[in-house]
N, C-alpha and C positions, 0 to 999 in steps of 0.2 A: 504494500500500500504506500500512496505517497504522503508527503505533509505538507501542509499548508506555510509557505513559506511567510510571514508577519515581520515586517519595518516595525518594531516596538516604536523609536524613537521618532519616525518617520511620522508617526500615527500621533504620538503626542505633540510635536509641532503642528501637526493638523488640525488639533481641536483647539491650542492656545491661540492660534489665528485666527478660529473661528470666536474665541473672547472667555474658553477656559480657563479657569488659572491650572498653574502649572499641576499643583498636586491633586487635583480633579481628575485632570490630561492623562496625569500617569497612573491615577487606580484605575481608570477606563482602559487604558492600553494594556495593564496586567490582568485583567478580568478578560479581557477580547482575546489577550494571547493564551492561558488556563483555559479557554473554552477550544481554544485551538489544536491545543495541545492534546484533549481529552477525544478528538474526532477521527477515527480514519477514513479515509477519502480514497475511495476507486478510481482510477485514472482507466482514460480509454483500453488502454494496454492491458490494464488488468481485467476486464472486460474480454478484451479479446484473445488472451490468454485461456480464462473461465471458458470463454465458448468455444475454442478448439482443443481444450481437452475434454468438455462436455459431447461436442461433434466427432472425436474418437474413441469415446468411450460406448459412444451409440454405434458406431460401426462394426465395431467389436461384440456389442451385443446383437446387433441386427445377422452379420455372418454366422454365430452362434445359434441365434435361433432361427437361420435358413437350414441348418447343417441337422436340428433337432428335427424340425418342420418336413425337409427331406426323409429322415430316416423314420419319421412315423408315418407318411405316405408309403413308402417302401412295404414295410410290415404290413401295414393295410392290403396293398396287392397283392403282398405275397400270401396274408392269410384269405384273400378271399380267390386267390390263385386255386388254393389250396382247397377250401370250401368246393368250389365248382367245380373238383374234379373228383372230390367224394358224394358230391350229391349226383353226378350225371352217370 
């Protein structure tokens, strides 16, 4: 996961220009970075990481149960192979 990258100081000149005082500016910018901190964040990659090991792990499952799916059709013929040529 990535992290939210936060200008602490960046952020508290921001708000003192806006007409905060200083020690306002910076329990706002330690409250905003503590919530930052506490967050993880999905980035595209990871995303599309999740969905191609999702999309091969479906593949894997989907050959498996062609390979299952095949071998009970098989059985199937072969037991009603079998049927039909003790009922005739």
């Amino acid at each position: 996961m990535a992290t939210v990258t936060f200008d602490t100081h960046k952020f508290v000149k921001t708000l003192e220009a806006a007409g905060l005082p200083e020690q306002q500016a910076e329990a706002i910018s330690i409250a905003v970075r503590d919530s930052h901190e506490s967050v993880d964040v999905a980035t595209r990659r990871d995303v599309d990481d999740l969905r191609k090991d999702i999309d091969s792990k479906l593949e894997k499952m989907e050959l498996r149960l062609t390979i299952k799916l095949g071998t009970i059709v098989m059985l199937a013929l072969g037991a009603f192979t079998a049927l039909s040529k003790w009922i005739a």
